[in-house]
C-alpha positions in Angstrom: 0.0 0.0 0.0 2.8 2.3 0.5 3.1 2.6 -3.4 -0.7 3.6 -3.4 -0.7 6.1 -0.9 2.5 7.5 -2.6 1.2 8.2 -5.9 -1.7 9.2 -4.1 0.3 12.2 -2.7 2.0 12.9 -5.5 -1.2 13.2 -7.6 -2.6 15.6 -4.9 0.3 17.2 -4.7 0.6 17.6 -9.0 -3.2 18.4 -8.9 -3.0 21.6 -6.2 0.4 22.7 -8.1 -2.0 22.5 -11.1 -4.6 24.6 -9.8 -1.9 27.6 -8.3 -0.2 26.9 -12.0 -3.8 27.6 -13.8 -5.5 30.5 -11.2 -2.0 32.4 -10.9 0.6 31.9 -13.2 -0.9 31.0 -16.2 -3.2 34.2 -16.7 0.0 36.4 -17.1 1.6 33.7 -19.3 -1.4 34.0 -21.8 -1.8 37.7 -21.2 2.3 37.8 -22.4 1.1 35.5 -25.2 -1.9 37.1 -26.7 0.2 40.3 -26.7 2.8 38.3 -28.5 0.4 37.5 -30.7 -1.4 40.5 -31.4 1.7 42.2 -32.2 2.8 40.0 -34.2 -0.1 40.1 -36.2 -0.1 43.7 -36.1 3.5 43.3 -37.8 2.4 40.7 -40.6 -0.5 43.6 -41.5 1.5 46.8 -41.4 4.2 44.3 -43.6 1.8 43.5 -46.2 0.3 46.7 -46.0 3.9 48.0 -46.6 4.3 45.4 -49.6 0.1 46.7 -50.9 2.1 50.3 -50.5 5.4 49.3 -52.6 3.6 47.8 -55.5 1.3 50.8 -55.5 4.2 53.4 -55.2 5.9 51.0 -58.5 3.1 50.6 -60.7 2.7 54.8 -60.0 6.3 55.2 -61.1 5.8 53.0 -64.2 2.9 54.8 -65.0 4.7 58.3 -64.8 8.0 57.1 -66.5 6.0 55.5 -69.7 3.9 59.1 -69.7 7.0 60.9 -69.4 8.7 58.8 -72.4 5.6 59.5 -74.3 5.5 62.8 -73.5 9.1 63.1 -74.1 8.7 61.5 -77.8 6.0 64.1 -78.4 8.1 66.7 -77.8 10.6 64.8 -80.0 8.3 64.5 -82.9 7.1 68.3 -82.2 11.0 69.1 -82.5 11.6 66.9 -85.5 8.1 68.5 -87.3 10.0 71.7 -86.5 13.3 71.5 -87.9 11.6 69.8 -90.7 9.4 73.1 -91.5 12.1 75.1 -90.9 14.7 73.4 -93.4 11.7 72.9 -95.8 10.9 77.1 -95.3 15.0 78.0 -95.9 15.3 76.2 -98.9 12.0 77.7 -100.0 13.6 81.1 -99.1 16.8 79.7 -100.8 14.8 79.4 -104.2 13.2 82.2 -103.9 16.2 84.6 -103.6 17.8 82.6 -106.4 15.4 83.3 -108.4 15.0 87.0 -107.5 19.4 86.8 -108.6 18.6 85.6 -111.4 16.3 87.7 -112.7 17.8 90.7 -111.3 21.5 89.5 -113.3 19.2 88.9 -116.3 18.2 92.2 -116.2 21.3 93.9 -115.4 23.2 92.0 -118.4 20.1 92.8 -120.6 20.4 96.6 -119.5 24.6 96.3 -120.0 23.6 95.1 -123.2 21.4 97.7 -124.2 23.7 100.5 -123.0 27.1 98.5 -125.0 24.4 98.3 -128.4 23.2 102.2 -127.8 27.9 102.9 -127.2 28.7 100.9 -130.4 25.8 102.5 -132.2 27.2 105.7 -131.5 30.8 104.7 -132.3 30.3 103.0 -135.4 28.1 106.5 -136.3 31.0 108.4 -135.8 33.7 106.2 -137.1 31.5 106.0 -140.4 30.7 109.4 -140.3 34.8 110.4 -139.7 34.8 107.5 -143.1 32.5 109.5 -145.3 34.1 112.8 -144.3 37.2 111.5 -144.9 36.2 109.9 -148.6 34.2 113.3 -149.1 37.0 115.7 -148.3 39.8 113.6 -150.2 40.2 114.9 -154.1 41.5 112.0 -155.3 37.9 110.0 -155.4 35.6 110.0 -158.3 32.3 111.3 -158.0 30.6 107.9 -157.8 32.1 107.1 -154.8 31.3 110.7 -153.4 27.6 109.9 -154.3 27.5 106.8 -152.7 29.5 108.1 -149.6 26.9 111.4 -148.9 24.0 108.8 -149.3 25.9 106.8 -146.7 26.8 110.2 -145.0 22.6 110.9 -144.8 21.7 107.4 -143.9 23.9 107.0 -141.1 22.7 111.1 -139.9 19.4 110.1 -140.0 19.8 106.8 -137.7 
């Protein structure tokens, strides 16, 4: 019977430890645990919450870098449409003033021209003129060359 009354104790003794164990100690143990807990979980929302955040903040920064590249090709495309025009405009400008050369060294040469014909007109007047005086005032001609020089002589006085 010693072996009875022996776990007998030891049972009693197991099951008050027990109940001091369950009324006193173990409240604070959970209390420390369900703090443990809710901070953790707290953690684990705020993370993925953190994560929900990231992806946000880099889908937003994809979003404004492919508007700024579009945005920036636009401005591309506007510079390119530009210098375009512009190059299209100066050799427009290009054609026009060589054209306006052109016609003003057509019309300078025709004007030189005009001015040399009206100079040699006058020259060959005067060197036939100096001719016919000369044929006219030399007594060795016969008088059919005289005629035919002072009908020269007139022609040329009347031009």
């Amino acid at each position: 019977m010693d072996l009875n009354a022996t776990i007998l104790c030891e049972f009693l003794v197991f099951a008050l430890f027990y109940g001091i164990v369950q009324k006193k100690i173990w409240p604070g143990f959970r209390q420390i645990l369900n703090q443990r807990q809710a901070h953790i979980s707290a953690g684990l929302e705020s993370a993925v919450k953190g994560h929900k955040i990231l992806e946000d903040a880099r889908q937003q920064a994809a979003a404004i870098l492919k508007e700024a590249m579009s945005e920036a090709q636009k401005i591309l495309d506007q510079a390119q449409e530009n210098a375009t025009r512009l190059n299209e405009g100066a050799i427009e400008e290009i054609n026009q003033l060589r054209i306006a050369a052109q016609k003003q060294a057509i019309e300078e040469h025709d004007n030189l021209k005009k001015k040399f014909l009206i100079e040699a007109k006058s020259h060959y007047v005067e060197i036939a003129s100096a001719m016919c005086s000369f044929v006219l005032n030399n007594p060795e001609n016969d008088a059919n060359n005289k005629a035919l020089f002072q009908q020269a002589l007139v022609k040329l006085n009347s031009v």
